[in-house]
C-alpha positions, 0 to 999 in steps of 0.5 A: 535791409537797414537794421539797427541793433540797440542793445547794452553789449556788457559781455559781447554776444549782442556783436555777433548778431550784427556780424551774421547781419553783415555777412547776409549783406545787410547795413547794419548799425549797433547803439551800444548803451555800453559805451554810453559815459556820463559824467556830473559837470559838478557835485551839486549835480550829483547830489541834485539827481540823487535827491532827483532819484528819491523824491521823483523817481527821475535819474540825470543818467538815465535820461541822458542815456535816453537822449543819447540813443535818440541822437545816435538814432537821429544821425542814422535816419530810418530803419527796415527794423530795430531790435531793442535787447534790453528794452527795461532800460529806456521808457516808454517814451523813448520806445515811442520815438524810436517806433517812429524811425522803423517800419518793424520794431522789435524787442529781445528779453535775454533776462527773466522780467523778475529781475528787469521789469517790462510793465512799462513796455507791454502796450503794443509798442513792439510789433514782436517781443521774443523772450528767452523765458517759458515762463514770460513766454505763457504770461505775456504772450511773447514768442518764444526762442533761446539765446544762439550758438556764436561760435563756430562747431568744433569738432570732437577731441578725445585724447585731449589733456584738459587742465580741468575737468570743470569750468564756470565764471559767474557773478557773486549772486544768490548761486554762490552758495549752490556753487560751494556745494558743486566744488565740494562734490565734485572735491569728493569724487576727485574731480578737478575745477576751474570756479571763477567768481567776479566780485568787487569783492570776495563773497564770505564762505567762498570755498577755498578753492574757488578763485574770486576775480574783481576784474571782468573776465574778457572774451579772449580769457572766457575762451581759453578757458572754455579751450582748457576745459572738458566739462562745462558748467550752467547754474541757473538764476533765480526765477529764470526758466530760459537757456544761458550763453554756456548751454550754446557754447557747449554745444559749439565745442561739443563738450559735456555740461553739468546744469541745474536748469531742470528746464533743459530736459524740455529741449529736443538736444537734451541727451542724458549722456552729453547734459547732468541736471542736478538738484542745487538744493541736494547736489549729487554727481555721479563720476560715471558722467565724465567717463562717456564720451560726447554724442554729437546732436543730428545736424538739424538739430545743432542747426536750429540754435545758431546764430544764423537760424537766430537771425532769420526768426527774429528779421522774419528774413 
């Protein structure tokens, strides 16, 4: 099959669906609005689309953005199938002309539509949607399923020496203040930690502890310190209801994670003693969790949420 994949590839992930793709020995090709740059030929067009952007609701890199993919599309010629990771960020125009280069387009929600809109996007331009979300699942009708496992299984390692018992980067948002609450709980029951912020800059009332970076944490670095630590980190995001990147990875590695997406006990991997939900609004963590070793999933399971399971749902391959 021609597959291609247009997607905003900001921290990687997205690379590993066209991986899998080729390695079914499909042709596979990857528009990433990620490498998309525009820059303004003049500042009386800068301030021209910031008035644009007031006074009409139309954005110069926006519409070239648009203009972009459709040219990249052009260059490729017809597809068996289009997936559109984050649709929110083309019109509905743009999807219609797309459309027309693919005999099945699809679309893949990896964000609440609280936090990007897809009003634009509901009137049977898709011939599926997937959504990542219960919640958009029931009120739209998407289909749902979670993100993937990437990385390939580790195996289980007991007499490890970890530089920290707690790992997590995340962005400076609304979990910062449930994040200070983690760091002093897991302070008073001697438990050590890894915290990175990514900001521009550093958010006031940071716990001390907690390390603020303004520089994006590539992958090489995410991995090592996923490597460097025993216990794995998730806060979910306000008016999520679906599974971060982290849950998958610490399936992958086999390691134990401490999250506040109560949804997760819904999930036939959810074991009591490999996952700690706690309550952000009254964060309390029993030391007894880390003292237990991991309980490797039933590999039918594990199976469901790789890469691979991924790739055959979505490509009804």
């Amino acid at each position: 099959m021609k597959i291609c994949l247009i997607s905003f590839d900001y921290w990687g992930f997205d690379s590993y669906i066209l991986k899998e793709l080729q390695r079914k020995e499909h042709e596979v090709s990857h528009i990433n609005l990620n490498n998309f740059r525009y820059v303004y030929p003049s500042l009386p067009v800068r301030l021209g689309n910031a008035l644009s952007k007031i006074l009409f609701k139309k954005n110069i890199k926006r519409l070239k953005r648009q203009e972009y993919v459709l040219d990249e599309l052009n260059k490729l010629g017809t597809m068996d199938s289009i997936l559109v990771i984050r649709p929110d960020l083309l019109d509905s125009d743009t999807h219609e002309k797309i459309r027309l280069k693919t005999n099945q387009y699809i679309a893949y929600l990896y964000d609440s539509t609280k936090r990007f809109p897809v009003d634009h996007l509901l009137d049977g331009l898709f011939d599926k949607v997937f959504s990542f979300d219960e919640d958009d699942v029931k009120k739209y009708g998407f289909t749902h399923i979670t993100n993937y496992i990437y990385l390939p299984k580790k195996e289980i390692v007991t007499d490890k020496e970890y530089k920290q018992k707690v790992f997590i980067v995340v962005s400076g948002d609304e979990r910062l203040k449930s994040l200070n609450k983690i760091a002093n709980e897991l302070a008073r029951i001697n438990i050590s930690y890894k915290f990175i912020v990514r900001a521009s800059r550093k958010p006031k009332g940071l716990c001390s502890s907690i390390e603020h970076s303004k520089r994006n944490i590539e992958c090489d670095e995410l991995m090592q310190n996923l490597d460097e630590s025993e216990v794995y980190l998730d806060l979910i995001r306000y008016g999520h209801n679906g599974l971060s990147f982290r849950v998958f990875e610490s399936l992958a590695h086999q390691k134990k994670l401490i999250t506040t997406n109560a949804s997760i006990k819904n999930y036939d991997f959810y074991n009591p003693d490999n996952i700690l939900v706690i309550d952000e609004n009254n964060v309390s963590i029993n030391a007894d969790f880390f003292g237990t070793p991991y309980k490797p999933l039933d590999e039918a399971v594990y199976n469901k949420y790789t890469i691979e399971n991924w790739v055959h749902t979505v490509f009804n391959l």
